[in-house]
PDB file of N, CA, C, O and CB in Angstrom:
ATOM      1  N   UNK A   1     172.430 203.931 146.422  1.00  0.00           N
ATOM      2  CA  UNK A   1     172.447 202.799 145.481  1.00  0.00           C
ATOM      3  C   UNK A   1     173.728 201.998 145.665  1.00  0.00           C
ATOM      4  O   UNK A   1     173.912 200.892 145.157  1.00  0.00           O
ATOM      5  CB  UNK A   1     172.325 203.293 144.009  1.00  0.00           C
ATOM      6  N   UNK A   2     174.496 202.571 146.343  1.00  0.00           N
ATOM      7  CA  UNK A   2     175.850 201.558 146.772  1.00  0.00           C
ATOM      8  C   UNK A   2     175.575 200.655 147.151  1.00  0.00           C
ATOM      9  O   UNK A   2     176.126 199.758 146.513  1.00  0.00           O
ATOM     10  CB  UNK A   2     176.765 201.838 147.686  1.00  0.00           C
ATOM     11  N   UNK A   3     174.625 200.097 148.348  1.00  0.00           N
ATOM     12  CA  UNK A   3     174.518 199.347 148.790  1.00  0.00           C
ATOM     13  C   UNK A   3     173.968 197.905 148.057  1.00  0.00           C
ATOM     14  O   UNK A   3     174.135 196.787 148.544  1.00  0.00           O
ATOM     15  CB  UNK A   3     174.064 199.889 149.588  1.00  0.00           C
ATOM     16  N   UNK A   4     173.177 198.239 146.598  1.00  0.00           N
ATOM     17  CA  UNK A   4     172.939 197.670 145.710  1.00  0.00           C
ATOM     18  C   UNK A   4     173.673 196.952 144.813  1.00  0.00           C
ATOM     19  O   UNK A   4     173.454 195.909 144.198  1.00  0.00           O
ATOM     20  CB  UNK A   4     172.480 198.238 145.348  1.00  0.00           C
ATOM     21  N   UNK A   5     175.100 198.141 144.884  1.00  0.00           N
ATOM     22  CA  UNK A   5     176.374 197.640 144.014  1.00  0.00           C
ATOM     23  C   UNK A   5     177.047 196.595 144.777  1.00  0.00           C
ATOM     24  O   UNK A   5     177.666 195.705 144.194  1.00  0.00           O
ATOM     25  CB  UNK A   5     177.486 198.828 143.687  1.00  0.00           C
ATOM     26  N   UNK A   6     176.925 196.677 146.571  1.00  0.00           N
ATOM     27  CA  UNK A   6     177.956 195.804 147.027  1.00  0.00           C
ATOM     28  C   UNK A   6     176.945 194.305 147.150  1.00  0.00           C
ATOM     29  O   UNK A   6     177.139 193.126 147.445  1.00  0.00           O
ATOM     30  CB  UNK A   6     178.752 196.460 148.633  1.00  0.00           C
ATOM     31  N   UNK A   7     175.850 195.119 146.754  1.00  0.00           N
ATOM     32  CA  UNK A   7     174.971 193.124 147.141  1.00  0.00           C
ATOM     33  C   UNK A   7     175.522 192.196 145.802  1.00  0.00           C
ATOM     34  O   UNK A   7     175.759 191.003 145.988  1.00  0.00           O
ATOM     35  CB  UNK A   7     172.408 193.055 146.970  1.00  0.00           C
ATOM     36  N   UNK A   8     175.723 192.839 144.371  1.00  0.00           N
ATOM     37  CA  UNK A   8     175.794 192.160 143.629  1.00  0.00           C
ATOM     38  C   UNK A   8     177.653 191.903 143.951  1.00  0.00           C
ATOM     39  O   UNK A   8     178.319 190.869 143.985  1.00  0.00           O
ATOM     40  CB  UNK A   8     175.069 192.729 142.307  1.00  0.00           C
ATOM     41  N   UNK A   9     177.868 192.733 144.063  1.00  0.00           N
ATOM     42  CA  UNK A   9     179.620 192.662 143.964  1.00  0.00           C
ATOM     43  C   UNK A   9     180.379 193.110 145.241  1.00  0.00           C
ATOM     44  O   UNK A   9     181.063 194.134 145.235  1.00  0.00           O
ATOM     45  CB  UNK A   9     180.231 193.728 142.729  1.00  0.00           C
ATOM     46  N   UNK A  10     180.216 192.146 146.580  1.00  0.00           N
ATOM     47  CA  UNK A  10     180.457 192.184 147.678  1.00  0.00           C
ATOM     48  C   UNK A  10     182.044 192.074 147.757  1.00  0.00           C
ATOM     49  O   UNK A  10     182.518 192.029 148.892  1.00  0.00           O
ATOM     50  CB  UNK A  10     179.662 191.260 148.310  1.00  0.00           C
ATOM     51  N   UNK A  11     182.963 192.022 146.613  1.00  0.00           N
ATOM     52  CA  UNK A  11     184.249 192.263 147.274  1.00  0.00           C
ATOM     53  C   UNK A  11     184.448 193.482 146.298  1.00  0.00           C
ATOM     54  O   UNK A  11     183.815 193.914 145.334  1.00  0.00           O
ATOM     55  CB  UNK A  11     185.478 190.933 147.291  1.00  0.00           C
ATOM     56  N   UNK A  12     185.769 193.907 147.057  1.00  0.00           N
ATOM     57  CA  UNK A  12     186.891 195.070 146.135  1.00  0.00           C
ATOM     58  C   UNK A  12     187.299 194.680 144.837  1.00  0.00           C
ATOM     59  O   UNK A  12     187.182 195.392 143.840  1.00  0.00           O
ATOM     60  CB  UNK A  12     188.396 195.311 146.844  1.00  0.00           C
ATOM     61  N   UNK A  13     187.781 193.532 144.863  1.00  0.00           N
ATOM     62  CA  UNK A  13     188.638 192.805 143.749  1.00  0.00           C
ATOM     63  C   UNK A  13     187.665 192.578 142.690  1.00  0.00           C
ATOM     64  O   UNK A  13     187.840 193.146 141.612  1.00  0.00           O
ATOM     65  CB  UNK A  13     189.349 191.357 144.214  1.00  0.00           C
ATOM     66  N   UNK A  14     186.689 191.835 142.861  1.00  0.00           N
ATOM     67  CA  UNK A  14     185.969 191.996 141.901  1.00  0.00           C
ATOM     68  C   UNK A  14     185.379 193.175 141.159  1.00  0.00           C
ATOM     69  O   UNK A  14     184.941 193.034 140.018  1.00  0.00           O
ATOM     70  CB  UNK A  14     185.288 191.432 142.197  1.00  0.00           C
ATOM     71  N   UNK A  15     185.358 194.621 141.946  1.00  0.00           N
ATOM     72  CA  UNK A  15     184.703 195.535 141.931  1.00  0.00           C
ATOM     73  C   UNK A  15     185.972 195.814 140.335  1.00  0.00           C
ATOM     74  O   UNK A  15     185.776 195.764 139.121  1.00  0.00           O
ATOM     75  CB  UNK A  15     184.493 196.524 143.568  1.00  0.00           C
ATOM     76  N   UNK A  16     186.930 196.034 140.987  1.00  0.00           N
ATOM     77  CA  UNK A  16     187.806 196.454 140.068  1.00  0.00           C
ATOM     78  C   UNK A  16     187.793 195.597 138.900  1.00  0.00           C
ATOM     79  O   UNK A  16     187.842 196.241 137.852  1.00  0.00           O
ATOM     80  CB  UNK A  16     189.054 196.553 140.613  1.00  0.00           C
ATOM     81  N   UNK A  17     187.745 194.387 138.767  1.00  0.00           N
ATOM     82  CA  UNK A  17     187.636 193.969 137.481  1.00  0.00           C
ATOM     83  C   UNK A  17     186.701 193.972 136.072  1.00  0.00           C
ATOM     84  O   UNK A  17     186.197 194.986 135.589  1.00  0.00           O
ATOM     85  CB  UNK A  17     187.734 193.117 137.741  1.00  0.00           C
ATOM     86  N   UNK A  18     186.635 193.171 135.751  1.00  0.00           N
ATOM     87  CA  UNK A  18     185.955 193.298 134.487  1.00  0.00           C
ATOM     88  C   UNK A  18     184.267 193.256 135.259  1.00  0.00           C
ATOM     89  O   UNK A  18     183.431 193.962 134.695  1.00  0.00           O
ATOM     90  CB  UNK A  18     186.455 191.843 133.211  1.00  0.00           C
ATOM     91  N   UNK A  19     183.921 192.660 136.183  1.00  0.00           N
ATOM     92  CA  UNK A  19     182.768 192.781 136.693  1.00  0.00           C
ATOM     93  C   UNK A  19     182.728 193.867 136.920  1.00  0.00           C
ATOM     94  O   UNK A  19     181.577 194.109 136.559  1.00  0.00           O
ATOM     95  CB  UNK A  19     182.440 192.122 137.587  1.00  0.00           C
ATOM     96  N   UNK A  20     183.168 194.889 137.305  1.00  0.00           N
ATOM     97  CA  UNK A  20     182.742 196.155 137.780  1.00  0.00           C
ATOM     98  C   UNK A  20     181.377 196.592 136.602  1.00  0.00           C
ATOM     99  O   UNK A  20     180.154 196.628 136.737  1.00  0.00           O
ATOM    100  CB  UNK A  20     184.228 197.308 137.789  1.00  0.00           C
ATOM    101  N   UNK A  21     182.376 196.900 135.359  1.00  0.00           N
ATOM    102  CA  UNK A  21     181.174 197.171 134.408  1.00  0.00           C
ATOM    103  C   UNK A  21     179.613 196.924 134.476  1.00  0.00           C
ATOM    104  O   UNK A  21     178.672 197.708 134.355  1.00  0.00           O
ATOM    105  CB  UNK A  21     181.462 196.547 133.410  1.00  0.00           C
ATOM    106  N   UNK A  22     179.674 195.248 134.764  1.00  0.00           N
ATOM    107  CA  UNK A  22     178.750 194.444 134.665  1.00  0.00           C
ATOM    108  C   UNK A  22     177.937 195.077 135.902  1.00  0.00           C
ATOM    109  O   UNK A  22     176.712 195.003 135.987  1.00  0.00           O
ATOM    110  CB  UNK A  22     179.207 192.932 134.662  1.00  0.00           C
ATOM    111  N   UNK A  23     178.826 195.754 136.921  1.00  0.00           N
ATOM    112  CA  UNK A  23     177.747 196.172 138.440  1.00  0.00           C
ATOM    113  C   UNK A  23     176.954 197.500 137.961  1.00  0.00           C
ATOM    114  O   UNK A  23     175.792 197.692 138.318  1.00  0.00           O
ATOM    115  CB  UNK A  23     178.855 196.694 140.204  1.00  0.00           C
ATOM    116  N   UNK A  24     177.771 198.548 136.996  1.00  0.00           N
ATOM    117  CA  UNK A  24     177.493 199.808 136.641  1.00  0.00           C
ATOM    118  C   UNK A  24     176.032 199.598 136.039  1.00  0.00           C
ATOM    119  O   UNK A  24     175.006 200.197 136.363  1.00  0.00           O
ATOM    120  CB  UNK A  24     178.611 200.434 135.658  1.00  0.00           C
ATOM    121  N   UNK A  25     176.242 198.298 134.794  1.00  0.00           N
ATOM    122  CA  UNK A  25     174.910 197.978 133.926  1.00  0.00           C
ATOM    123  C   UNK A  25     173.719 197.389 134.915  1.00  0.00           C
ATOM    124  O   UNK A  25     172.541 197.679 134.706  1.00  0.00           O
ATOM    125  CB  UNK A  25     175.279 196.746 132.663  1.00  0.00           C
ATOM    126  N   UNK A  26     174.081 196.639 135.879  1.00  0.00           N
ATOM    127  CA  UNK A  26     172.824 196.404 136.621  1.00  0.00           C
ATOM    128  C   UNK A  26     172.031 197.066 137.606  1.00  0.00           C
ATOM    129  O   UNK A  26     170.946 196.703 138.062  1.00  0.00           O
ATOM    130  CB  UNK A  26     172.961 195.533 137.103  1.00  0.00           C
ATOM    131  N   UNK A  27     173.097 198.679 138.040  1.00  0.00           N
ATOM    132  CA  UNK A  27     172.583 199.599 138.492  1.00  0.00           C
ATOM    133  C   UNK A  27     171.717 200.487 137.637  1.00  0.00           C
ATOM    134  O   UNK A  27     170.535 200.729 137.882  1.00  0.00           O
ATOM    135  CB  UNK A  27     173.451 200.127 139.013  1.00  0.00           C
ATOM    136  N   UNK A  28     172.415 200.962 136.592  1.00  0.00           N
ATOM    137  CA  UNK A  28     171.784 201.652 135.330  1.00  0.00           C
ATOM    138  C   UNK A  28     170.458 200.996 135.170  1.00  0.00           C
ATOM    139  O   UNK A  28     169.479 201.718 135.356  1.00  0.00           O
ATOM    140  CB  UNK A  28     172.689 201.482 133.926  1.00  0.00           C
ATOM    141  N   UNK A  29     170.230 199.554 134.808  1.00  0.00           N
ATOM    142  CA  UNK A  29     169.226 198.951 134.666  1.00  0.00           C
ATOM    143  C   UNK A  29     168.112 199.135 135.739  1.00  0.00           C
ATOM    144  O   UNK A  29     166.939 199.082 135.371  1.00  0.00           O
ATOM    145  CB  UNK A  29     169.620 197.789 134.504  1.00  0.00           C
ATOM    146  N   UNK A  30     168.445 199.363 137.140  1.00  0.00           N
ATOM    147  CA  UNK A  30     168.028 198.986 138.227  1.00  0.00           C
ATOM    148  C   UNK A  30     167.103 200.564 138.047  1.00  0.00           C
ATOM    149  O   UNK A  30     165.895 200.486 137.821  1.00  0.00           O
ATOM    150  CB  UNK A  30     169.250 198.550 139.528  1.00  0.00           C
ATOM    151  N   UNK A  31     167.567 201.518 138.129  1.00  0.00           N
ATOM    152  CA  UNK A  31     167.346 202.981 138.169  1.00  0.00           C
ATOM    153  C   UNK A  31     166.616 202.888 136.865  1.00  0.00           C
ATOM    154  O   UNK A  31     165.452 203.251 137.034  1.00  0.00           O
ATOM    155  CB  UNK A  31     168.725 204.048 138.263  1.00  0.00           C
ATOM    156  N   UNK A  32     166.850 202.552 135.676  1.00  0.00           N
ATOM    157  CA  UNK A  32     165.911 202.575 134.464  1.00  0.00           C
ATOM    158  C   UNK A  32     164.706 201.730 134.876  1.00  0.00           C
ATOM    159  O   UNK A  32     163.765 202.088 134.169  1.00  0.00           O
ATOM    160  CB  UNK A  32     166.621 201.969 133.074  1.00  0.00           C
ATOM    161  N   UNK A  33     164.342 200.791 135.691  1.00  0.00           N
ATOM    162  CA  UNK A  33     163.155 199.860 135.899  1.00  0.00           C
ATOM    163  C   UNK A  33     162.327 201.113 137.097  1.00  0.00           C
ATOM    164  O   UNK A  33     161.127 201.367 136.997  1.00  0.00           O
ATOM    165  CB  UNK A  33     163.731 197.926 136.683  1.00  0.00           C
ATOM    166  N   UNK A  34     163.136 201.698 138.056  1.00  0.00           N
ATOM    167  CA  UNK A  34     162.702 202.395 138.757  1.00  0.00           C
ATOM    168  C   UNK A  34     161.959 203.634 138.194  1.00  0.00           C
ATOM    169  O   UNK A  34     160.861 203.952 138.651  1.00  0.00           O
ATOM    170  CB  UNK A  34     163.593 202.567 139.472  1.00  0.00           C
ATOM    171  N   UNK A  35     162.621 204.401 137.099  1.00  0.00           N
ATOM    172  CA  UNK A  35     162.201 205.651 136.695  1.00  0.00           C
ATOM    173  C   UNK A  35     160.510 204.673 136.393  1.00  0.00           C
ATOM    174  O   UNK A  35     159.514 204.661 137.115  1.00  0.00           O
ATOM    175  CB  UNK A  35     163.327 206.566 135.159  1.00  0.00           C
ATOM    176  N   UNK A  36     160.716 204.058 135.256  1.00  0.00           N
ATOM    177  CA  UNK A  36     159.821 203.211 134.831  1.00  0.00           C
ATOM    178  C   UNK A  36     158.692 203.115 135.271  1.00  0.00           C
ATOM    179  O   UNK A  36     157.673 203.687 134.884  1.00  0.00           O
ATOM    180  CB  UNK A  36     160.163 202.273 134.860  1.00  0.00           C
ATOM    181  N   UNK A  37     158.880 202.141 136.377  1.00  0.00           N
ATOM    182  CA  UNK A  37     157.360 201.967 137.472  1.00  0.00           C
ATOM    183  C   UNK A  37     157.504 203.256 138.125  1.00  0.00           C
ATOM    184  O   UNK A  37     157.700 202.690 139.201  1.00  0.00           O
ATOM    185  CB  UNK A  37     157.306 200.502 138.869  1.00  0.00           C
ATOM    186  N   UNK A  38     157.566 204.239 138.372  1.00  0.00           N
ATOM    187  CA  UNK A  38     157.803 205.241 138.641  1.00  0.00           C
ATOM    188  C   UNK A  38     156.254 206.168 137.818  1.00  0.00           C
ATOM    189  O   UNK A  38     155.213 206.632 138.281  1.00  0.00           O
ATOM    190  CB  UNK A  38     159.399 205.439 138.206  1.00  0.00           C
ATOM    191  N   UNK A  39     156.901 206.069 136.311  1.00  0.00           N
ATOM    192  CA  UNK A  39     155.782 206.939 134.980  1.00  0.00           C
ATOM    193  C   UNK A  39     154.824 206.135 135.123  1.00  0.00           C
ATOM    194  O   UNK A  39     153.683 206.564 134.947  1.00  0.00           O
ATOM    195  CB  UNK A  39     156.215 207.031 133.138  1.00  0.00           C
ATOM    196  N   UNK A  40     155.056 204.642 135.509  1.00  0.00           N
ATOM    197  CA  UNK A  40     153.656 203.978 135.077  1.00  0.00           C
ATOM    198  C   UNK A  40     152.692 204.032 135.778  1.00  0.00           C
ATOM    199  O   UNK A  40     151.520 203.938 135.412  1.00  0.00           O
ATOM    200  CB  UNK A  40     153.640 202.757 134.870  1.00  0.00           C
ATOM    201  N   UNK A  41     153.427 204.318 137.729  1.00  0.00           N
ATOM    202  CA  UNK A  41     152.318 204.016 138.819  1.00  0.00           C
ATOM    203  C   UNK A  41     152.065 205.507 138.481  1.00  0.00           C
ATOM    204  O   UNK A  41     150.876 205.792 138.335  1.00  0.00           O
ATOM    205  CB  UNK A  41     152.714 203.417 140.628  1.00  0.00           C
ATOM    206  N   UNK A  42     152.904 206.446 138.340  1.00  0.00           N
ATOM    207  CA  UNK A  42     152.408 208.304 138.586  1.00  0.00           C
ATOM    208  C   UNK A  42     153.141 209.073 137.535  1.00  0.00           C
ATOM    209  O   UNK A  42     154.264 209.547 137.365  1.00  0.00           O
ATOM    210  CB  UNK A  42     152.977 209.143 140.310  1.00  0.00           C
ATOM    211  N   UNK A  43     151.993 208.981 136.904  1.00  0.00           N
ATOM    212  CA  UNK A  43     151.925 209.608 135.403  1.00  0.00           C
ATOM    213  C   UNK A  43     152.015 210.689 135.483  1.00  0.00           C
ATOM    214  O   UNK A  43     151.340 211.178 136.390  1.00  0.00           O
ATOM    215  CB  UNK A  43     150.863 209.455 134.582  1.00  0.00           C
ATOM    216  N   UNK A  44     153.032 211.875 134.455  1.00  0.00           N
ATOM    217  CA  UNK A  44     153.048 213.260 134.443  1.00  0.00           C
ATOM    218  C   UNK A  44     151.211 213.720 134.476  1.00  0.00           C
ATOM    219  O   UNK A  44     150.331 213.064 133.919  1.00  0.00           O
ATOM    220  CB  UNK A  44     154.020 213.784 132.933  1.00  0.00           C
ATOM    221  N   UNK A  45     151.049 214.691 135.085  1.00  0.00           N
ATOM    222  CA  UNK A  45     149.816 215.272 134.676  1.00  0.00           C
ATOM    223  C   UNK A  45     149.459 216.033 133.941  1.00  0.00           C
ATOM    224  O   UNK A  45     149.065 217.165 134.220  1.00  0.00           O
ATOM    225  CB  UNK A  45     149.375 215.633 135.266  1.00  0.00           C
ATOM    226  N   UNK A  46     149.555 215.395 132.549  1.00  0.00           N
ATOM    227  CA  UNK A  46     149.482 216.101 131.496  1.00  0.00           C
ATOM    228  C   UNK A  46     147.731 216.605 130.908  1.00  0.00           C
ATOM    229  O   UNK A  46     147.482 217.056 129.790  1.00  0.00           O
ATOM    230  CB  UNK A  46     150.319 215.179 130.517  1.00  0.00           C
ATOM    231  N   UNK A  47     146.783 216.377 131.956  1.00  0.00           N
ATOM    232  CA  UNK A  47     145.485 216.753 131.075  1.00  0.00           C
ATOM    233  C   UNK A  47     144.899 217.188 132.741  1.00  0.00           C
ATOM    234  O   UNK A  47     145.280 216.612 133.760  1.00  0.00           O
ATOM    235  CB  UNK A  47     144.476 215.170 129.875  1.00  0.00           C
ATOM    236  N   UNK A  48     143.953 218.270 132.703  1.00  0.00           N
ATOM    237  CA  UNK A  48     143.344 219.087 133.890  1.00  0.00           C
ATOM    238  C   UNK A  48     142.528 217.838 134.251  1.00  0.00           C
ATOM    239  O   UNK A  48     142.127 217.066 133.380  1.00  0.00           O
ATOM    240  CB  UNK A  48     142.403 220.663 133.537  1.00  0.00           C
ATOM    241  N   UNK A  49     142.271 217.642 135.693  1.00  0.00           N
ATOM    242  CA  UNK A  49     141.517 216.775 136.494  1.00  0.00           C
ATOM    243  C   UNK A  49     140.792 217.729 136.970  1.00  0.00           C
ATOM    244  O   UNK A  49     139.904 217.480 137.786  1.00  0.00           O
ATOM    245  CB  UNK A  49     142.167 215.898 137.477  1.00  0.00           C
TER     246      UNK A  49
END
C-alpha cells in the first residue's frame, strides 16, 4: 500500500507534514472501501449451500 501513499504524496516533505495525516486517512479509507467490496462481492458463508 506504499505505493498508494507515494501516488497521493509523492514527496518526503510533504509526507512529514500536516499532509501526512491526510495520506494515513486516505489509505485507511482506501483499505475500508476494499474490505467492503470485498463482503459485498464474497459474502461470509454463513447458511449451507
Amino acid at each position: 500500500l506504499d505505493s498508494f501513499t507515494w501516488k497521493i504524496c509523492p514527496s518526503p516533505h510533504i509526507r512529514q507534514t500536516g499532509l501526512s495525516l491526510m495520506c494515513h486517512m486516505a489509505e485507511s479509507w482506501l483499505m475500508f472501501r476494499i474490505w467492503m467490496d470485498f463482503e459485498t462481492l464474497c459474502p461470509r458463508r454463513s447458511s449451507p449451500n
